[in-house]
C-alpha positions as CSV (number, residue, x, y, z in Angstrom):
1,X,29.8,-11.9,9.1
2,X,27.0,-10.1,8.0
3,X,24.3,-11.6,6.2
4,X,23.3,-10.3,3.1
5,X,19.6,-9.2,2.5
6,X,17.0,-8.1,-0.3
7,X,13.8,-6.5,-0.8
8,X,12.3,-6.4,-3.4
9,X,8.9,-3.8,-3.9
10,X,7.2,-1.6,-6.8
11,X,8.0,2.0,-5.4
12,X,8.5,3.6,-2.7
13,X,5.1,6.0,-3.1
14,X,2.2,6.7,-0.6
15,X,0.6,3.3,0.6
16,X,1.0,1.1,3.2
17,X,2.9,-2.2,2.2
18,X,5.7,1.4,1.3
19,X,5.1,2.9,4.4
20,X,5.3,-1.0,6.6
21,X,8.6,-1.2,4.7
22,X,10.4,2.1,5.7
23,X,9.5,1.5,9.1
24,X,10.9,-2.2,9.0
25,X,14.2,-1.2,7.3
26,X,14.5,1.7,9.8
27,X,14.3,-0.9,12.6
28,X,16.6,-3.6,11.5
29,X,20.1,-3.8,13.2
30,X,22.4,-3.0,10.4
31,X,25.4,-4.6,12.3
32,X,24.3,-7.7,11.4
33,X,22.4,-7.1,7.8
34,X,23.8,-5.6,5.0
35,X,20.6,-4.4,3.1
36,X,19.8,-4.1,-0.5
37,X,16.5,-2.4,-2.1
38,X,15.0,-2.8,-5.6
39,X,12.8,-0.9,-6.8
40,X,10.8,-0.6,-10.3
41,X,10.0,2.5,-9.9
42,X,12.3,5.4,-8.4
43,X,11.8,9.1,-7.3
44,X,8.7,7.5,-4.6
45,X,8.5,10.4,-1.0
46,X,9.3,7.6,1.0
47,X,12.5,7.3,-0.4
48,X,13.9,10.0,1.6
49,X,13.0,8.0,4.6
50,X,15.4,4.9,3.9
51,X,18.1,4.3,6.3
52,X,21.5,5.7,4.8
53,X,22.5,2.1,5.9
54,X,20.4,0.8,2.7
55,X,21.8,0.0,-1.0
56,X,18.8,1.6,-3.2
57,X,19.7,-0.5,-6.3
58,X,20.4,1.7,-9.6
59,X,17.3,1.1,-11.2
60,X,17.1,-2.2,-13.9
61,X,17.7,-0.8,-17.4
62,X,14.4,-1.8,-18.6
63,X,12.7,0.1,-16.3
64,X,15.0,3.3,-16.9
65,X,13.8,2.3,-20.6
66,X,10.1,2.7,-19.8
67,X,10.5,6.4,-18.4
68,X,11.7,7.4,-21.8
69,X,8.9,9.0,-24.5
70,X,8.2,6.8,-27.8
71,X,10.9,8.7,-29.7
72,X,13.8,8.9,-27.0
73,X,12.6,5.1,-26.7
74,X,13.0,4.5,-30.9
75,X,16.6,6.1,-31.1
76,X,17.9,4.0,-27.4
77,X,17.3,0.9,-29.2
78,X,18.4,2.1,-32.3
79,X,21.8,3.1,-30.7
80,X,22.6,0.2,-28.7
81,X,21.0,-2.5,-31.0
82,X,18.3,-3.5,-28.3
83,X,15.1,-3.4,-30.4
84,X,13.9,-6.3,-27.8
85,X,13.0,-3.5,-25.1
86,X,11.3,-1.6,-27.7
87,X,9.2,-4.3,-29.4
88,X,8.6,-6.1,-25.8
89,X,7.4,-2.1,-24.4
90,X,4.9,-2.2,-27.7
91,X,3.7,-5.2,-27.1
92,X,2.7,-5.0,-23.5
93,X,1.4,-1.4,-23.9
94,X,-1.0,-2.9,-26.4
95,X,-2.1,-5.8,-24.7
96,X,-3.4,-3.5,-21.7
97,X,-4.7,-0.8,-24.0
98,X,-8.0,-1.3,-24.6
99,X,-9.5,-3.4,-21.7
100,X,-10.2,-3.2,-17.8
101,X,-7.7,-4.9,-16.0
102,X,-7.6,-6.2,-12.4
103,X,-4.2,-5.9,-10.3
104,X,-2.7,-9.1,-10.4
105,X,-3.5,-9.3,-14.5
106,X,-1.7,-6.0,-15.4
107,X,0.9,-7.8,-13.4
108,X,1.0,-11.1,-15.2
109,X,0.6,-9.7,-18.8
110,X,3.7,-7.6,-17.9
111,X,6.0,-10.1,-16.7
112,X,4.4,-12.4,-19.8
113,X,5.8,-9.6,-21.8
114,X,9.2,-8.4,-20.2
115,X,10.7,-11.1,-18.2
116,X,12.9,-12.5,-21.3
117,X,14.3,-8.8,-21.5
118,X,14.6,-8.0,-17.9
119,X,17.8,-8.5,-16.6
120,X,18.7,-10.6,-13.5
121,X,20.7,-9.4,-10.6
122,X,23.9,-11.3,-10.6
123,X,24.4,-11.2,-6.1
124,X,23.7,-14.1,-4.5
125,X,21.6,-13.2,-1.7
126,X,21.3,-14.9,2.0
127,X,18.0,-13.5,2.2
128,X,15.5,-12.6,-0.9
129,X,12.4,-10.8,0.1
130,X,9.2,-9.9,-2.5
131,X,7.6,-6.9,-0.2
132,X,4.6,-6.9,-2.4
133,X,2.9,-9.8,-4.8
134,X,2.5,-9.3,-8.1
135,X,6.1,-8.4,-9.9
136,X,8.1,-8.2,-7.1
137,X,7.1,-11.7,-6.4
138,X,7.7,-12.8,-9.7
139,X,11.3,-10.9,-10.0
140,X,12.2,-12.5,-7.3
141,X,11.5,-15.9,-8.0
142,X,13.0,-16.4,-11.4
143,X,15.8,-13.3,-11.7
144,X,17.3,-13.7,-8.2
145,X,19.8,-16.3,-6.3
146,X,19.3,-16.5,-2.9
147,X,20.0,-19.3,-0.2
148,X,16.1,-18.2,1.2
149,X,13.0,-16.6,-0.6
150,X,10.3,-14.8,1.4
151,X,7.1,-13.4,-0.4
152,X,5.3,-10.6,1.4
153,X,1.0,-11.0,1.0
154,X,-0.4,-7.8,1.7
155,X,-4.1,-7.8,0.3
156,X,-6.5,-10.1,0.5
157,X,-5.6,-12.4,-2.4
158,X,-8.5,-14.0,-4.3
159,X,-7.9,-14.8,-8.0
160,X,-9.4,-16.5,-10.7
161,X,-7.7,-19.6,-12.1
162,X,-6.2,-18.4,-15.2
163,X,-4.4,-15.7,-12.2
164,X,-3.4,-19.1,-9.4
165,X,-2.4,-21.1,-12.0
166,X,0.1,-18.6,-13.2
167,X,1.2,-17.4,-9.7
168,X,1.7,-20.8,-8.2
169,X,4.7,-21.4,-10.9
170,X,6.3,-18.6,-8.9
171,X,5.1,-18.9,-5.3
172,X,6.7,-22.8,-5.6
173,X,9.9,-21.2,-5.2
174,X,9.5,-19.7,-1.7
175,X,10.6,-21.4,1.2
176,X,8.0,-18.6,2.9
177,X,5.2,-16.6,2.3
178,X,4.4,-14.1,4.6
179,X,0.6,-12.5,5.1
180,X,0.1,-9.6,7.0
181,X,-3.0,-10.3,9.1
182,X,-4.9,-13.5,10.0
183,X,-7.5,-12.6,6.9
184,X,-4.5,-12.3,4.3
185,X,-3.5,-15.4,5.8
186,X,-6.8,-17.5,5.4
187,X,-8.0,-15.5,1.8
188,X,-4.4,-16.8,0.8
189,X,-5.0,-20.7,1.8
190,X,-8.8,-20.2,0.0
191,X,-6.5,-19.7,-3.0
192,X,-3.6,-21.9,-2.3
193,X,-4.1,-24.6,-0.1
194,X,-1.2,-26.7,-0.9
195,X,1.2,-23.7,1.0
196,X,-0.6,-24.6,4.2
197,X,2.7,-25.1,5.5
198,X,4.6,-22.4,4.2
199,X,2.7,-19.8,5.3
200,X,3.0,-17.5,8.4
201,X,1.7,-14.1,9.6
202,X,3.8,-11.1,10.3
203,X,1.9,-7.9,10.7
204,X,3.0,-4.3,9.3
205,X,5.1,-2.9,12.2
206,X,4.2,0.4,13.5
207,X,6.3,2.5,15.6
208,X,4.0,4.4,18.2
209,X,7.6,7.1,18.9
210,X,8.4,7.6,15.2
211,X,4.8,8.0,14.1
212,X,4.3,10.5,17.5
213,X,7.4,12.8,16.5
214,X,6.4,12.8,13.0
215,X,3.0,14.4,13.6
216,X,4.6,17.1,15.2
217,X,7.1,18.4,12.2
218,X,6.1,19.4,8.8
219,X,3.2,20.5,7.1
220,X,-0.6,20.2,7.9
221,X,-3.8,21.7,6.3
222,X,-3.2,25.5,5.8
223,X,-6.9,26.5,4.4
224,X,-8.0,28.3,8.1
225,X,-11.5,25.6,7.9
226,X,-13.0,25.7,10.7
227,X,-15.3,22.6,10.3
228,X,-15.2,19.4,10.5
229,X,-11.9,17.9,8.7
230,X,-12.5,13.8,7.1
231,X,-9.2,12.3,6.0
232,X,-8.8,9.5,3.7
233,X,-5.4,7.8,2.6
234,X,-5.2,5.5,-0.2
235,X,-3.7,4.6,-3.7
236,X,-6.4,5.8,-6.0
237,X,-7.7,2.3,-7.8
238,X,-10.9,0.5,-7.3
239,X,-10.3,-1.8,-3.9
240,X,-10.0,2.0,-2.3
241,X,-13.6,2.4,-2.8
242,X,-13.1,6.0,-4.0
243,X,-16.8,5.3,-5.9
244,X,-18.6,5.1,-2.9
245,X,-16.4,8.0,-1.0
246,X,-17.4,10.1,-3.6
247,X,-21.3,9.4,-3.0
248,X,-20.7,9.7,0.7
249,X,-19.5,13.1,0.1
250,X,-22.3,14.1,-1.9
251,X,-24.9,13.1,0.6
252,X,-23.0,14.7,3.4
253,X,-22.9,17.9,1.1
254,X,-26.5,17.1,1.0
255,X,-27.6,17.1,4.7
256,X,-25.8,20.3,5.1
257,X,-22.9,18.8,7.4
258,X,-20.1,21.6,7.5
259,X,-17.4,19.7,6.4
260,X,-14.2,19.2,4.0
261,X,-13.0,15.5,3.1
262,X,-9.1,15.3,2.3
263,X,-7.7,12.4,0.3
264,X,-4.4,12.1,0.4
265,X,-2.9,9.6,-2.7
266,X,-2.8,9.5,-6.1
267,X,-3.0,6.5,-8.9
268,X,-4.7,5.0,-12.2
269,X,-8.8,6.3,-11.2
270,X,-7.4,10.2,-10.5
271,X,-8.7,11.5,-13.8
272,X,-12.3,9.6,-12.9
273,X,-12.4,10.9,-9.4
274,X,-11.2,14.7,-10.1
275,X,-14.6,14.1,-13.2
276,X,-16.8,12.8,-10.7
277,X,-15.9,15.5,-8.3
278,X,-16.2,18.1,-10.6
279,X,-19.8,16.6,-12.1
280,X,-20.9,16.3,-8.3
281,X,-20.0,19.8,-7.5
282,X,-17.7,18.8,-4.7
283,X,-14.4,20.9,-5.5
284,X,-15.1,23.0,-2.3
285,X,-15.7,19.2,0.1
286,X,-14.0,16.6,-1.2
287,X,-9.9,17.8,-1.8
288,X,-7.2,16.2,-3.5
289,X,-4.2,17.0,-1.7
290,X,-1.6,14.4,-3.4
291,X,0.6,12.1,-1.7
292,X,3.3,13.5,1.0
293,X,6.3,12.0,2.6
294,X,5.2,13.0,5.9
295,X,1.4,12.4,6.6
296,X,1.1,12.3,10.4
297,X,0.5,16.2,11.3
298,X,-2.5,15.4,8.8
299,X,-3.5,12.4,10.4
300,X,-3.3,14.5,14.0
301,X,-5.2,17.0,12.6
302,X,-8.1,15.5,11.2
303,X,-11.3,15.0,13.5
304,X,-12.2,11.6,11.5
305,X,-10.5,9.3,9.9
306,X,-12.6,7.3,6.8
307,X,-11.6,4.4,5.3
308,X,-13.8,3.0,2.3
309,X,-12.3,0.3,1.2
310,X,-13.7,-3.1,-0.4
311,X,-10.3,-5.2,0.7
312,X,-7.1,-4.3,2.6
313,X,-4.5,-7.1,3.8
314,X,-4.1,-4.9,7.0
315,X,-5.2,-1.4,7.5
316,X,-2.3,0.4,8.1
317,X,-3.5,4.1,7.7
318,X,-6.4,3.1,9.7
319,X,-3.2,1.9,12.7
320,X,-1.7,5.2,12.1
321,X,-4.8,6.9,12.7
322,X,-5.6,5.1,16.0
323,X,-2.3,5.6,17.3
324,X,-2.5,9.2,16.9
325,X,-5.8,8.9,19.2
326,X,-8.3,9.8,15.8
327,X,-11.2,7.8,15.6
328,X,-11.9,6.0,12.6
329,X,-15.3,5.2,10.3
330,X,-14.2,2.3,8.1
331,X,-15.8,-0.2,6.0
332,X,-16.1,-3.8,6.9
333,X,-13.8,-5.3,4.4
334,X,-12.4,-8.4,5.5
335,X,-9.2,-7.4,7.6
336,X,-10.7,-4.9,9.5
337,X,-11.4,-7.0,12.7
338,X,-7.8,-7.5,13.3
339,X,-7.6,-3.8,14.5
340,X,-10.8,-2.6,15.3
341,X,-13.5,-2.9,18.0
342,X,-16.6,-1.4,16.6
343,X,-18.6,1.3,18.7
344,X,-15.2,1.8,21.0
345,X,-12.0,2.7,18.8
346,X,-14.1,3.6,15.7
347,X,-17.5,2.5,13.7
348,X,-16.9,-0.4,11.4
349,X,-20.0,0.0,8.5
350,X,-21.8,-1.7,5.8
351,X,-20.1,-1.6,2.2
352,X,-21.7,1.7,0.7
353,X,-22.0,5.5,0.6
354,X,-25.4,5.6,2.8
355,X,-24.0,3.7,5.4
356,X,-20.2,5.8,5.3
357,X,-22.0,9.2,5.6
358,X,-24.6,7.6,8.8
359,X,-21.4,6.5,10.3
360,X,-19.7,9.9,10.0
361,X,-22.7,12.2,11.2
362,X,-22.7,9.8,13.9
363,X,-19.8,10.4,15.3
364,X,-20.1,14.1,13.7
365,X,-23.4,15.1,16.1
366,X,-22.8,12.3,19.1
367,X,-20.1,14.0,21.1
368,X,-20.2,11.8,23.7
369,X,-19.5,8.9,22.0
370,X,-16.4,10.7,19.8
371,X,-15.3,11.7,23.9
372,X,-15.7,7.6,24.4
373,X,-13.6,6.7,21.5
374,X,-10.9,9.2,22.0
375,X,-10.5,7.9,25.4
376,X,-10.8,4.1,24.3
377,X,-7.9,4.6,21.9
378,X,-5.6,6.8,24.2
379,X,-5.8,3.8,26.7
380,X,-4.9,1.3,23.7
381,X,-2.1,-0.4,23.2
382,X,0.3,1.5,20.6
383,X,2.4,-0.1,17.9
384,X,3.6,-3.4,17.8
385,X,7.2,-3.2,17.0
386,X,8.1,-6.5,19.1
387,X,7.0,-7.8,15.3
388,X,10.5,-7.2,14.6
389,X,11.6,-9.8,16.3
390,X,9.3,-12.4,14.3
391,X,11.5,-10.6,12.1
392,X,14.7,-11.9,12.9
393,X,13.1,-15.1,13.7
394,X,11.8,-15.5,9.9
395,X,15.0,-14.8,8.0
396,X,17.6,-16.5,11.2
């Protein structure tokens, strides 16, 4: 008999606790799992990548609720008596309104405001899995029934104590929590110590064949440049480090380096950067080319790959860039050791824009030590999809 499984996760968009997903679900041996997937929000490009084996759950009527406008939103509760969703969507959207949030606020003051209108999902489940914290992880632990409950930690997880005391109500009713990389694992503990014991790492699975056939089919840069290409990947909020990307740019611009940085990705700072970029005179170096379902022929064509982020759980575009044999300039946030070697598969750099664009013209005017790094990563080992079986392992 099969078992019955589900995940749980925000969207299916451009990032990479999406992209760790898809590849997971299109790994799993659906004679033995029959797989549900919730989502909160729907219409995501890597939702054409699902197995047909999956369930994509119909999406929760609260979240359908949200998509409408303030007057399609008036006359729905009007109609079916439910002035709940209208007053609890009021509430919430002025609570955020006028103040800065961080990540896993936006995501308590939401479920503060909606979880006594948001309905449950009435299966019982052998296997519940949150694929992301934040409102996943809460969903799961108070609206679902299942025999196990497995919470996915994908970023490096420091909070404040208004934020652990708050999360820990949830996170007490996993029998598992899951980090991606050995830093997740240990930011986690500096946070929670008392799940010492419940904790384990699993990291993102990448398939070497999929990510190889995928960079040969579909669309790449089509703008005939015939200078050096930079490509970035990465939800556009601050932990990307967009701020310092941006000044990077500008002092590459500067030096005269003939080059054109792509950033693939979209989110809440894209009306700051596409100002910034516009005040910086940058339009013709640093390019917005929004998010795409299939990003590897852009990966493959790309002579750099730059990461500037402040945190990541993992890294997974930077993996995806390696295993496509494109060396990599990347911050030194705190994961980034659990994939790269500094000087031999890529340059790992200080935390700001002087020290991003040194790091590029480095490997810009040292062609013998770009030839050293391409060779390092063709020899490397590619993909790690024997994670799968940790897989099986964890929910057996």
């Amino acid at each position: 008999m099969k078992k019955n499984l589900l995940f749980v996760i925000d969207s299916l968009d451009c990032a990479g606790a999406e992209k760790s997903l898809v590849t997971l679900l299109s790994l799993l041996d659906y004679s033995k799992y029959s797989v549900d997937l919730m989502l909160f929000g729907h219409g995501g490009v890597f939702e054409k990548l699902v197995p047909k084996e999956v369930n994509i759950l119909r999406p929760l009527e609260y979240t359908a609720f949200t998509k409408l406008n303030l007057k399609e939103a008036f006359f729905y509760s009007l109609r079916n008596f439910k002035f709940n969703l209208l007053v609890t969507r009021l509430n919430y959207s002025l609570r955020i309104r006028y103040q800065q949030y961080e990540n896993s606020q936006i995501a308590r003051i939401f479920w503060q405001s909606v979880s006594k209108v948001i309905e449950s999902n009435p299966k019982i489940y052998d296997i519940a899995i949150s694929y992301a914290q934040g409102v996943p992880t809460f969903y799961v632990a108070e609206k679902i029934i299942a025999r196990k409950k497995i919470g996915w930690v994908n970023t490096s997880y420091r909070l404040n104590n208004q934020e652990k005391n708050f999360q820990k109500t949830y996170y007490d009713q996993y029998n598992k929590i899951i980090a991606v990389s050995k830093s997740a694992h240990d930011i986690f503990l500096e946070t929670f110590p008392i799940y010492t014991n419940k904790i384990d790492i699993l990291y993102d699975i990448n398939n070497p064949d999929f990510i190889n056939n995928m960079a040969n089919v579909g669309q790449s840069f089509e703008d005939n440049f015939n200078g050096v290409r930079l490509l970035t990947i990465g939800r556009f909020d601050a932990g990307k480090g967009y701020d310092m990307a941006l000044e990077a740019c500008k002092k590459l611009k500067e030096k005269g380096i003939n080059f054109r940085w792509y950033v693939m990705g979209k989110g809440p700072l894209i009306e700051v950067i596409k100002k910034s970029i516009k005040e910086n005179n940058l339009c013709d170096h640093f390019i917005l080319i929004g998010v795409k379902a299939n990003p590897y022929p852009y990966i493959k064509n790309s002579d750099i790959y730059v990461q500037t982020s402040r945190f990541e759980g993992f890294g997974l575009a930077i993996a995806e860039a390696r295993m496509l044999n494109i060396p990599v300039v990347t911050t030194r946030f705190d994961a980034v050791y659990n994939q790269m070697v500094d000087g031999k598969n890529g340059l790992v750099v200080d935390m700001n824009a002087e020290a991003i664009c040194e790091g590029i013209i480095k490997l810009i005017n040292d062609a013998d030590l770009r030839e050293e790094i391409i060779e390092y990563l063709q020899s490397e080992k590619k993909g790690n999809v024997e994670e799968i079986d940790k897989f099986y392992q964890l929910i057996g």
